[in-house]
C-alpha positions as CSV (number, residue, x, y, z in Angstrom):
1,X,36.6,-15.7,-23.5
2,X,34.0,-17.0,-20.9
3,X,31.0,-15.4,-21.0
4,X,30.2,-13.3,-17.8
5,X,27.4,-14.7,-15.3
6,X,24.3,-13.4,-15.3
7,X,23.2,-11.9,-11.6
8,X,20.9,-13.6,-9.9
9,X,18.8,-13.8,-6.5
10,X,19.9,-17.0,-3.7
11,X,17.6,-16.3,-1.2
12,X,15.2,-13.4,0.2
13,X,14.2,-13.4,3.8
14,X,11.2,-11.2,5.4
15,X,13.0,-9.0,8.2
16,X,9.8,-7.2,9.4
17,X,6.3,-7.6,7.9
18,X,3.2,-5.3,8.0
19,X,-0.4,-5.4,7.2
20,X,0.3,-4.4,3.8
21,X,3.7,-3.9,3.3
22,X,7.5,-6.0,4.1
23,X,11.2,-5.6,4.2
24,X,13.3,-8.2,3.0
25,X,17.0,-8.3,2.6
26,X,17.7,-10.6,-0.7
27,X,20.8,-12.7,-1.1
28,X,22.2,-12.5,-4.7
29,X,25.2,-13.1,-7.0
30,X,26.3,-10.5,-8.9
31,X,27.9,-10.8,-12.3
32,X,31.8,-11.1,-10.7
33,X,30.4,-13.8,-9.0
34,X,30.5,-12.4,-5.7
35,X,27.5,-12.7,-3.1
36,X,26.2,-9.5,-2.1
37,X,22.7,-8.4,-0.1
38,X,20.3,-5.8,-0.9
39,X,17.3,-4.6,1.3
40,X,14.0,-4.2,-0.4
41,X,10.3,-3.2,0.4
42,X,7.4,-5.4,-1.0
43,X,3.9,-5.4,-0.8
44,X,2.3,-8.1,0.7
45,X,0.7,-10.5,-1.6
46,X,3.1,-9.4,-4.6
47,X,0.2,-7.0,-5.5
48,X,1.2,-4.8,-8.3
49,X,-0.9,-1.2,-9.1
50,X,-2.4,0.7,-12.0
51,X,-1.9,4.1,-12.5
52,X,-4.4,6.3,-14.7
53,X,-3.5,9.1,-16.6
54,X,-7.4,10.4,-17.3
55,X,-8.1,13.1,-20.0
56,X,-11.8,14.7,-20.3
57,X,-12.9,14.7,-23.4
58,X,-14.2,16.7,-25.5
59,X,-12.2,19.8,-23.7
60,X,-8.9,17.8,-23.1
61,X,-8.2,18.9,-20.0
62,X,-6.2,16.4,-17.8
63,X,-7.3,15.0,-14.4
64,X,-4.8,14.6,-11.5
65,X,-5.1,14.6,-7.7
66,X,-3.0,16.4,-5.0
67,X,-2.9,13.7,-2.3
68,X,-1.6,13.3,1.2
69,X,0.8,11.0,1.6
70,X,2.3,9.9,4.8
71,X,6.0,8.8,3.7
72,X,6.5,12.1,2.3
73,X,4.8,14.0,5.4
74,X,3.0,16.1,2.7
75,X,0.7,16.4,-0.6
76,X,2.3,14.9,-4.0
77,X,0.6,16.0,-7.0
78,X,0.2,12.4,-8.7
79,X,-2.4,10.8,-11.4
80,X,-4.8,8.5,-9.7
81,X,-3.9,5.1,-8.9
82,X,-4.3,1.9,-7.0
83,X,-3.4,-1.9,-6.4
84,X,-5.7,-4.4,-8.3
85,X,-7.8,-6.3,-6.5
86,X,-7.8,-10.2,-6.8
87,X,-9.8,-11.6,-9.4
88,X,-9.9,-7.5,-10.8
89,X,-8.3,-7.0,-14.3
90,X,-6.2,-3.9,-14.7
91,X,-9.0,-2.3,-16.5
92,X,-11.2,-3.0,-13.8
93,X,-8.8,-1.6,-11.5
94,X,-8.5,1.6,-13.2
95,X,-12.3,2.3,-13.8
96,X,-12.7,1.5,-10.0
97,X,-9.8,3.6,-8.5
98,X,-10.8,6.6,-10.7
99,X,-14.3,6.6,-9.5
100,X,-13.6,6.5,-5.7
101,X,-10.8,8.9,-5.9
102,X,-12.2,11.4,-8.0
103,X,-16.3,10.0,-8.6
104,X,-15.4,10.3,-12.5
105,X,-17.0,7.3,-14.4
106,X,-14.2,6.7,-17.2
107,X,-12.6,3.8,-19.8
108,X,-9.7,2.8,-20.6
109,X,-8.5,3.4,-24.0
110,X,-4.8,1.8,-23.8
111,X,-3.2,-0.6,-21.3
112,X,0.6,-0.5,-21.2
113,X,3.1,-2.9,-20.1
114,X,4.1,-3.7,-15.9
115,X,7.2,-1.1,-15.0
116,X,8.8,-0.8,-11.8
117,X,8.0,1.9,-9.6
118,X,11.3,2.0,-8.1
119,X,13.6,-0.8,-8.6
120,X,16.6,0.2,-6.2
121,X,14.0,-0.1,-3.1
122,X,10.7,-1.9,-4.3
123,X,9.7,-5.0,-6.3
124,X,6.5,-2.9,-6.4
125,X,5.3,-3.0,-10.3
126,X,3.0,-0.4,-11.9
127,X,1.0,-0.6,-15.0
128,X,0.1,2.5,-16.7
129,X,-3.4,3.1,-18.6
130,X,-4.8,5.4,-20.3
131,X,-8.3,6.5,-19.7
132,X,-11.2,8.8,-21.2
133,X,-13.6,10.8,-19.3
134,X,-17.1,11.9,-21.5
135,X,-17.8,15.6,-19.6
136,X,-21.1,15.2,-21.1
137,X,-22.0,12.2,-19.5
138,X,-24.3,13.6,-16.4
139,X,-22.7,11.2,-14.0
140,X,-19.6,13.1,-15.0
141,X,-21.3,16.5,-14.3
142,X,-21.0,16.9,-10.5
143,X,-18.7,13.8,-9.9
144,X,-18.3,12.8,-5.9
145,X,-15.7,11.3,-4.9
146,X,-15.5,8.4,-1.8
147,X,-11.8,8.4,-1.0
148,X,-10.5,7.0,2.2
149,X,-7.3,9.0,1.9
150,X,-7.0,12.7,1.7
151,X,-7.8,13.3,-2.2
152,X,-8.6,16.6,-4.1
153,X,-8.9,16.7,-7.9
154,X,-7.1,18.9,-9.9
155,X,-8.1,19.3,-13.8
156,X,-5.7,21.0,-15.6
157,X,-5.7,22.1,-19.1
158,X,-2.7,20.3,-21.3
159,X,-1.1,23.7,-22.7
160,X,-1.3,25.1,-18.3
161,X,0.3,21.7,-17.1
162,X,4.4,22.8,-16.8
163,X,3.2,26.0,-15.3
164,X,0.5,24.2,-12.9
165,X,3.3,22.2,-11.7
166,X,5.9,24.6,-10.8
167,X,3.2,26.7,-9.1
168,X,2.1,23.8,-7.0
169,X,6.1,22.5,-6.4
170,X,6.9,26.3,-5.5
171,X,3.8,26.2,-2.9
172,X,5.2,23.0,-1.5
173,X,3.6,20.5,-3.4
174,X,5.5,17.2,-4.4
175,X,5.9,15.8,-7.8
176,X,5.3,12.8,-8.8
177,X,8.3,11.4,-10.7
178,X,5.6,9.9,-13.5
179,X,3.8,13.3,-13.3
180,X,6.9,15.0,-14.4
181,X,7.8,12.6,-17.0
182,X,4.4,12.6,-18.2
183,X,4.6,16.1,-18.7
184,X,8.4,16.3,-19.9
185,X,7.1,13.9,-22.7
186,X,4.2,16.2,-23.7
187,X,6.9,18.7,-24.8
188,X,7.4,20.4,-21.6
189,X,10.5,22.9,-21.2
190,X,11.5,22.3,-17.4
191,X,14.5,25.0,-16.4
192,X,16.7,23.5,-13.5
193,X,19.0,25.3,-11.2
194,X,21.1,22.9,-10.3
195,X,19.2,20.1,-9.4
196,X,16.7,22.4,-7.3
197,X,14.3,21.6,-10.1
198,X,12.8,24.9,-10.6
């Protein structure tokens, strides 16, 4: 029996392009054989992103940001993040997005692997960190922040997080799809009513 072919990309062409961001519709073969297209946003540049999930030690509490974000006409409740700049390691990233988004001076303490933000629309790929934040440090004490967007920081004790969410969803607040996940994996019970999410 043959072995079945492996999918792969022909050709991608830029239909419209921004300053930061393009559409392309990519030409592959999927694993009948057949040719098939697919449209899919890019970022300029192939940059990819960090995103930091910040703790402040020694109370634990977590840091997150409710954000305005245009494509969603609204404010997501997300973890801070950011593209990294050229010549900027993914550390480095990190470090600097957390300290204009939120003026916290923190380190990373793990860097993951790249993921994909959202593979059925975006090449976009996101590496997740995780970062400390020393409340005793007196930069730390009365942190300011110099965002361009519209940022404001959220600190939220561990044990409150699954309530803090559905408050903020019920007061209509977007999730974060790696907020949730973030805190479905720390244990937390989420109730659905049929796909409504609360």
């Amino acid at each position: 029996m043959a072995e079945p072919m492996r999918p792969r990309r022909l050709k991608t062409t830029a239909l419209a392009t921004g300053r930061f961001l393009r559409l392309d519709e990519l030409e592959y073969v999927d694993g009948s054989g057949r040719q098939r297209r697919w449209e899919s946003a890019g970022r300029q540049g192939d940059a990819w992103a960090v995103l930091a999930i910040p703790t402040l030690q020694p109370s634990g509490r977590l840091l997150l940001i409710r954000q305005y974000r245009p494509p969603m006409d609204g404010f997501v409740l997300e973890f801070p993040a950011g593209l990294v700049d050229p010549g900027e390691t993914p550390e480095q990233a990190a470090v600097r997005e957390l300290l204009e988004e939120t003026g916290y001076h923190g380190h990373v303490s793990w860097l993951g692997p790249q993921t994909c933000s959202s593979p059925g629309m975006t090449s976009e790929r996101v590496q997740l960190v995780l970062m400390n934040i020393d409340e005793t440090l007196p930069a730390n004490h009365a942190p300011a922040a110099s965002p361009e967007e519209e940022i404001e920081v959220c600190l939220v004790p561990r044990a409150e997080l699954t309530d803090f969410l559905r408050r903020e969803q019920e007061a209509g607040v977007h999730l974060d799809s790696r907020t949730l996940a973030y805190a479905l994996g720390c244990g937390a019970a989420w109730q659905t009513s049929g796909g409504g999410g609360r």
